[in-house]
C-alpha positions in Angstrom: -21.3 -37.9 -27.6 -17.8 -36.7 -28.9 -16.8 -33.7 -30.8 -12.9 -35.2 -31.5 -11.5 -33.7 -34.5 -14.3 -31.6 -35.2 -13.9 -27.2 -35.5 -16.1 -25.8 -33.7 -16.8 -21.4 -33.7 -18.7 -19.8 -31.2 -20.1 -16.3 -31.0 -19.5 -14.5 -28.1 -18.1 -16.5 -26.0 -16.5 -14.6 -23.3 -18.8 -15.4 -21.1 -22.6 -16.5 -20.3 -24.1 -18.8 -22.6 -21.2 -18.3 -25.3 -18.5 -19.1 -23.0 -20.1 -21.9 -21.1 -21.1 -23.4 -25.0 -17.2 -23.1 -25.7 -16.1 -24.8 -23.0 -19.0 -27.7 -23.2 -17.6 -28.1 -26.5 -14.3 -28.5 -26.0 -15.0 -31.0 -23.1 -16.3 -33.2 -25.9 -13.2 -32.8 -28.3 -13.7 -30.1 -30.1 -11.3 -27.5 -31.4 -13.0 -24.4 -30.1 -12.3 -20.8 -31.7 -13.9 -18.1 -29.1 -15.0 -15.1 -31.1 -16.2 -11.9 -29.1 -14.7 -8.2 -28.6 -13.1 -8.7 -25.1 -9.5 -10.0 -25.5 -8.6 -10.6 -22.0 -12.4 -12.2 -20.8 -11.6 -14.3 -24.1 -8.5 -15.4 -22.8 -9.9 -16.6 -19.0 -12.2 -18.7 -21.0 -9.0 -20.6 -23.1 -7.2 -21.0 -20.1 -10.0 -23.0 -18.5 -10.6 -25.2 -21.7 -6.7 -25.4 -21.3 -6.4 -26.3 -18.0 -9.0 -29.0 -18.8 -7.3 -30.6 -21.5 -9.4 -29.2 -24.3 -7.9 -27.0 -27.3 -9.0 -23.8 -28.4 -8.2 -20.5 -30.0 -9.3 -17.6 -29.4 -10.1 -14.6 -32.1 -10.8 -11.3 -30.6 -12.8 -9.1 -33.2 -15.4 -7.0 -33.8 -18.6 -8.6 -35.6 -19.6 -5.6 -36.5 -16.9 -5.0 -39.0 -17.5 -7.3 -41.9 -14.1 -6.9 -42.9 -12.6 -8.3 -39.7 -14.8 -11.6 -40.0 -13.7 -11.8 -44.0 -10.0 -11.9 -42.3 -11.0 -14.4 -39.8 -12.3 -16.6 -42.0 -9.6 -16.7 -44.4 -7.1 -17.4 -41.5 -9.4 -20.2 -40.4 -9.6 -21.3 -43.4 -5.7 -21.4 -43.9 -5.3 -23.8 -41.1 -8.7 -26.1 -41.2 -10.2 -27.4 -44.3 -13.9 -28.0 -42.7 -15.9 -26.0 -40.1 -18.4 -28.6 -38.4 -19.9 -26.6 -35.8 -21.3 -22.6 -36.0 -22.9 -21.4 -33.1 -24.3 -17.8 -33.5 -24.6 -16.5 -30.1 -23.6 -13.1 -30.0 -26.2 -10.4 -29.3 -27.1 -6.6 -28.0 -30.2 -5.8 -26.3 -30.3 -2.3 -26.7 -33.1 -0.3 -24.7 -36.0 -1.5 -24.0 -38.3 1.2 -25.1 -42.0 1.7 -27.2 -41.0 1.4 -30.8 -42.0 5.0 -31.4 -38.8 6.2 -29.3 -36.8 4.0 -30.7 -32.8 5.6 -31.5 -32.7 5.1 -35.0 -28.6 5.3 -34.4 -29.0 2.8 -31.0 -31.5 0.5 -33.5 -28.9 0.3 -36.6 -26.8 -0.9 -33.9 -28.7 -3.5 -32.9 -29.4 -4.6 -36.3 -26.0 -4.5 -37.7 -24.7 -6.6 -35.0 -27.7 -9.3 -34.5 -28.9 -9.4 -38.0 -26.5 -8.2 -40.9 -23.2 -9.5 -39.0 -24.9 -13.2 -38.8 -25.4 -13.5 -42.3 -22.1 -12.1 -43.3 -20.9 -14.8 -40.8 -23.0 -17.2 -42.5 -21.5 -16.2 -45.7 -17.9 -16.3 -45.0 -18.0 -19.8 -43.6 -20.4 -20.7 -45.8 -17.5 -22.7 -47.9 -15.8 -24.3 -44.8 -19.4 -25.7 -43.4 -19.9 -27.1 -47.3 -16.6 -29.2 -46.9 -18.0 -30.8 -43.8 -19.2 -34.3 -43.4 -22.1 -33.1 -40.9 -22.0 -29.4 -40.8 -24.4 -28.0 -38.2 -25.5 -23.7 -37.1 -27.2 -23.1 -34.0 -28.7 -19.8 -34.0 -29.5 -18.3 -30.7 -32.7 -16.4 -30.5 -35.6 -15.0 -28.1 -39.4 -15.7 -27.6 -39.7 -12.3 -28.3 -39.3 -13.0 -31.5 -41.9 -14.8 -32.3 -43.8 -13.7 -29.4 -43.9 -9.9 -29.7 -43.8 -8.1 -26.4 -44.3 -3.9 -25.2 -41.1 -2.3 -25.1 -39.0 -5.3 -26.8 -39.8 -3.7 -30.4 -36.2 -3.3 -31.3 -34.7 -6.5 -30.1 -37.7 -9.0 -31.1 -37.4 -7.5 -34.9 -33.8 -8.2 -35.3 -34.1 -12.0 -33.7 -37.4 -12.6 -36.0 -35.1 -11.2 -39.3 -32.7 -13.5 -37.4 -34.5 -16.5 -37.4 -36.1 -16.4 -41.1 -32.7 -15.8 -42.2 -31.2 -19.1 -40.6 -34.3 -20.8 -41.8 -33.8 -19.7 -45.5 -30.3 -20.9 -45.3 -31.2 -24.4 -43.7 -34.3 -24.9 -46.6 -30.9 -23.9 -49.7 -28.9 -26.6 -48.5 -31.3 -29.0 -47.7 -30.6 -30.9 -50.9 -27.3 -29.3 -51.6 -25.2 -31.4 -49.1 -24.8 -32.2 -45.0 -25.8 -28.6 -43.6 -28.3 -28.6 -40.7 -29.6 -24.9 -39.2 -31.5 -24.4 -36.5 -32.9 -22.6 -33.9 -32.5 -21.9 -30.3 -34.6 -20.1 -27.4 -32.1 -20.4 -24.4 -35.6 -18.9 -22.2 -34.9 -17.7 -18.9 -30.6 -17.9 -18.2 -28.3 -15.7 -15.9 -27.1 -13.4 -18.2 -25.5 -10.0 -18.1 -28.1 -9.2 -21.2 -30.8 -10.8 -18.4 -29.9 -8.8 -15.5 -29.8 -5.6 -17.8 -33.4 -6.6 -19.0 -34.7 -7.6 -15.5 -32.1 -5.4 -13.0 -34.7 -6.7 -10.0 -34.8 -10.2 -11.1 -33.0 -12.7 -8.6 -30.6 -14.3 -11.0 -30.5 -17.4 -9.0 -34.3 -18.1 -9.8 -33.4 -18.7 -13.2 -30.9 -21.5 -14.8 -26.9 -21.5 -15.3 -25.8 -20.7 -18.7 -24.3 -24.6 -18.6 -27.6 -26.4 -18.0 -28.2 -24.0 -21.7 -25.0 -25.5 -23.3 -25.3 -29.0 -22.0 -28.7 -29.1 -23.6 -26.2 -27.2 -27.2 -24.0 -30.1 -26.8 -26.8 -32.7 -27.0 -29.1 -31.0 -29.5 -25.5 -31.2 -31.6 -24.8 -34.5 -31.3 -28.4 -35.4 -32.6 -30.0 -36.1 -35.8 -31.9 -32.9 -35.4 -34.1 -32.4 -38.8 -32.7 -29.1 -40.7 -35.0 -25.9 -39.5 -36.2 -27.6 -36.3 -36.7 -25.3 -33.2 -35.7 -25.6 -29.7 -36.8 -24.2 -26.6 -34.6 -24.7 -23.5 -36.9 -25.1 -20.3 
C-alpha cells in the first residue's frame, strides 16, 4: 500500500477526518496539498507530516469563492501534471432545525459550500485527474442523506445533491479513461461538526478520526468499482 509519487488534495484538512486523511496519506508517500480556511491549524498539520518525513503543501482558501479554487488549481497545475487522489471532505452543518425555519441566508450557505463548491472543485481539477494513470474522488457524505432524519432537513439535502453529483461524474468517465468516484459515510467520528450536533454525546464512545482515514487509505489503494459506496463502522 504506497502512495509514492502520487498528488494527493484533501478538503478540509485542518483537522478531524480531513487532517487525520492528510496525514495517513502522506505516511504512504503521497504529496499531500491541505486545503481549508484556517492558515495556522493548516500549518500544525504540515509540520506533523514534516516531522514524519512526509511532504505536503498547504493552500489556505476559501471554497466558497470559486475564484480562489480556479487560482489554486492553476498553480497546482503549474507545478504537477497529474492529480491522483481528490478527497472532498469539507463540510458545514448548519442548524439543526424543522425545514420550515430553515434561514434561507444560513441554507445558501450550506449549499454553496457542500454542494456548488464540490463541483466547481470537480471541475477545476477535472483536467489534472484525466492525465492520471489511476485517478480516484472520495466524497465524504452522511446517512442522513439517504436516510432522511427530523431536524437534519438542511444538511441531508445538500449531501444527497452531493452524492448524485459524484455519482454522475463517476458514470461520464466510466468509459472515458481511469477516473474512479465514490462515496463515503465516515458514521459515528469525534468531530467538532459531531460534538456541535450531539453537544451531550461522550466523544470517546465514538471512533478517532484515524480509524476513518486508515479505512480512506485502504479503500484507495483498492480496485474499488467506480460509484461503489462505503460505510465506515
Amino acid at each position: 500500500m504506497s502512495f509514492e509519487n502520487q498528488l494527493a488534495l484533501v478538503t478540509g484538512a485542518s483537522r478531524g477526518i480531513g487532517a487525520a486523511t492528510a496525514i495517513a496519506l502522506a505516511a504512504k508517500g503521497a504529496h499531500v496539498i491541505l486545503t481549508a480556511r484556517t492558515a495556522k491549524d493548516l500549518e500544525e498539520v504540515e509540520e506533523k507530516i514534516h516531522n514524519a518525513g512526509g511532504k505536503a503543501t498547504i493552500a489556505p482558501l476559501d471554497l466558497t469563492d470559486g475564484d480562489s479554487i480556479g487560482r489554486l488549481a492553476q498553480a497546482i497545475s503549474g507545478r504537477w501534471d497529474a492529480l491522483d487522489i481528490l478527497v472532498l471532505n469539507a463540510a458545514m452543518l448548519g442548524t439543526l432545525t424543522p425545514v420550515p425555519a430553515i434561514d434561507g441566508k444560513e441554507f445558501n450557505n450550506v449549499l454553496t459550500l457542500n454542494l456548488i463548491a464540490q463541483q466547481t472543485l470537480i471541475a477545476a481539477f477535472d483536467p489534472m485527474m484525466r492525465k492520471s494513470e489511476d485517478a480516484r474522488l472520495l466524497a465524504m457524505t452522511s446517512s442522513v442523506g439517504r436516510s432522511p432524519r427530523p431536524f437534519w432537513g438542511a444538511y441531508g439535502a445538500s449531501k444527497a445533491a452531493l452524492e448524485t453529483l459524484v455519482l454522475s461524474y463517476g458514470e461520464e468517465m466510466r468509459n472515458l479513461g481511469k477516473l474512479r468516484t465514490a462515496i463515503i459515510n465516515p458514521g459515528r467520528t469525534r468531530t467538532d461538526m459531531r460534538a456541535r450536533a450531539y453537544p451531550g454525546e461522550d466523544p470517546q464512545s465514538v471512533k478517532s478520526p484515524e480509524v476513518v482515514a486508515d479505512r480512506l487509505v485502504e479503500i484507495l489503494a483498492s480496485d474499488f468499482e467506480t460509484g461503489e459506496r462505503f460505510d465506515i463502522n
